[in-house]
N, C-alpha and C positions, 0 to 999 in steps of 0.2 A: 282680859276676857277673850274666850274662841266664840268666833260664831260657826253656828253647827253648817249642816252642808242644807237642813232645810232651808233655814235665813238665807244663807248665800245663793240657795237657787232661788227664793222670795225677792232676793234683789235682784236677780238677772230677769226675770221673767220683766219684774216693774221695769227695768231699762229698756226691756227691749219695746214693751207697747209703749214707754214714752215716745223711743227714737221714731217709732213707725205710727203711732197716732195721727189721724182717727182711726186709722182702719182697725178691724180685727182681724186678732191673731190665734189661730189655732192651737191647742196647750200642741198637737203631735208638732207642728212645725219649730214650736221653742224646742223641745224636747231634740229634736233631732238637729237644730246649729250647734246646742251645746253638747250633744250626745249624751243625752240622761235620758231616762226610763222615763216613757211619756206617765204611766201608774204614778210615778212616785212625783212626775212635773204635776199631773190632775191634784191630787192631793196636795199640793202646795196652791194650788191656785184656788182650791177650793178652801184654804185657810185666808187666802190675800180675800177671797170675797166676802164672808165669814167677816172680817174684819175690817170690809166696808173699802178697800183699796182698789178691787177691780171689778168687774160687771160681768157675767158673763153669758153666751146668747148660745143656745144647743141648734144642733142640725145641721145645714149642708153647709149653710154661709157662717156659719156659727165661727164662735172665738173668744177671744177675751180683750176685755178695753178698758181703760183707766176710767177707772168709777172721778175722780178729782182730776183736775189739772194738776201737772207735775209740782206746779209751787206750791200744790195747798198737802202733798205729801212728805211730811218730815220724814229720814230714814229711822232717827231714834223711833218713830211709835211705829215703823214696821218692822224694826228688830224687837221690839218690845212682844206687839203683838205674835210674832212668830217662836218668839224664844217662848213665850205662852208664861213668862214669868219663871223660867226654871231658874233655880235659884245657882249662885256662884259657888256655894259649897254645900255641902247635906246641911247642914245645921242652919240654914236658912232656909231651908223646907220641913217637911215634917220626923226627920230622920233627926233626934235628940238622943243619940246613942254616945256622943263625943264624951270621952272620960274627962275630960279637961272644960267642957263647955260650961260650968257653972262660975268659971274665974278665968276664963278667956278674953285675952285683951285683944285678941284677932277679928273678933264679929266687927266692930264700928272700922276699922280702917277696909276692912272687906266693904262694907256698904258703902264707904264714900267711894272707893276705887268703883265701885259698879254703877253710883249715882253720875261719877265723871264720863264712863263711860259715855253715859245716856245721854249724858248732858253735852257732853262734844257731840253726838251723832244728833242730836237735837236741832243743831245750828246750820244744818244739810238737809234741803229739798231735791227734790227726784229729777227734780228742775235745773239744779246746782251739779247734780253728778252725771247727766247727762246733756252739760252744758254744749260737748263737743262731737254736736249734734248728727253733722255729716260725716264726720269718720267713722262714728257710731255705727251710723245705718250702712256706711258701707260695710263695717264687720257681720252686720246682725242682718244680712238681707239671704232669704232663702238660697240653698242651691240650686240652679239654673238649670233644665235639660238640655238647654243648647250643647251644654262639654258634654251631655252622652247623646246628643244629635252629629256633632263634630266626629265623635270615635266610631261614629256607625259607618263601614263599609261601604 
């Protein structure tokens, strides 16, 4: 299985308010360590809340904050919840157009490969993947005006 780039910025954003917990974090400031469209970060993090993973507070001081402690976050049910159930091929969605699919011996091995998936990323907390805490936050810490205070004339 791929995961799309929504899931993968769904887990970046959850790392980053693990590493930097409690505070809050602004979707424009994720948006911009990782250089993604803060539009398309809002709308990811408006699905993490939606599905009960983050919290989020509007206004000046405003941000976003881990709704759970990272160990009560499995990543299987935030790839789950974020994949939104799309399914591994059309014919496990509503697309039954497959000429083959009435004697297809491919549907049950497709399910188990997509239940293993889940099931490996099931045995992983948010807590587990950003176990390596302080190197974390030193990747994921804003950029600093001091380097365009230094380059000032």
């Amino acid at each position: 299985m791929q995961l799309d780039k929504f899931t993968d910025y769904a887990l970046r954003v959850l790392m980053t308010l693990a590493v930097r917990s409690p505070a809050r974090v602004p979707t424009s400031e994720i948006a911009t360590l990782f250089g993604l469209s803060e539009s398309h970060l809002s709308k990811v993090s408006t699905q993490l809340g939606r599905a009960g993973f983050v919290t989020s507070e509007r206004g000046r001081n405003g941000g976003l904050t881990l709704a759970r402690a990272p160990d009560q976050i499995r990543v299987g049910a935030v790839v789950r919840a974020m994949k939104r159930n799309d399914p591994v091929v059309e014919c496990f969605g509503t697309d039954k157009s497959c000429l083959v699919l009435p004697a297809c011996g491919l549907r049950e091995p497709l399910v188990q490969a997509q239940e293993a998936f889940f099931a490996s990323l099931d045995r992983y907390t948010l807590a587990d993947v950003t176990r390596f805490r302080q190197s974390l936050g030193a990747l994921l810490e804003p950029p600093t005006t001091d380097s365009k205070l230094s380059a000032a004339p």
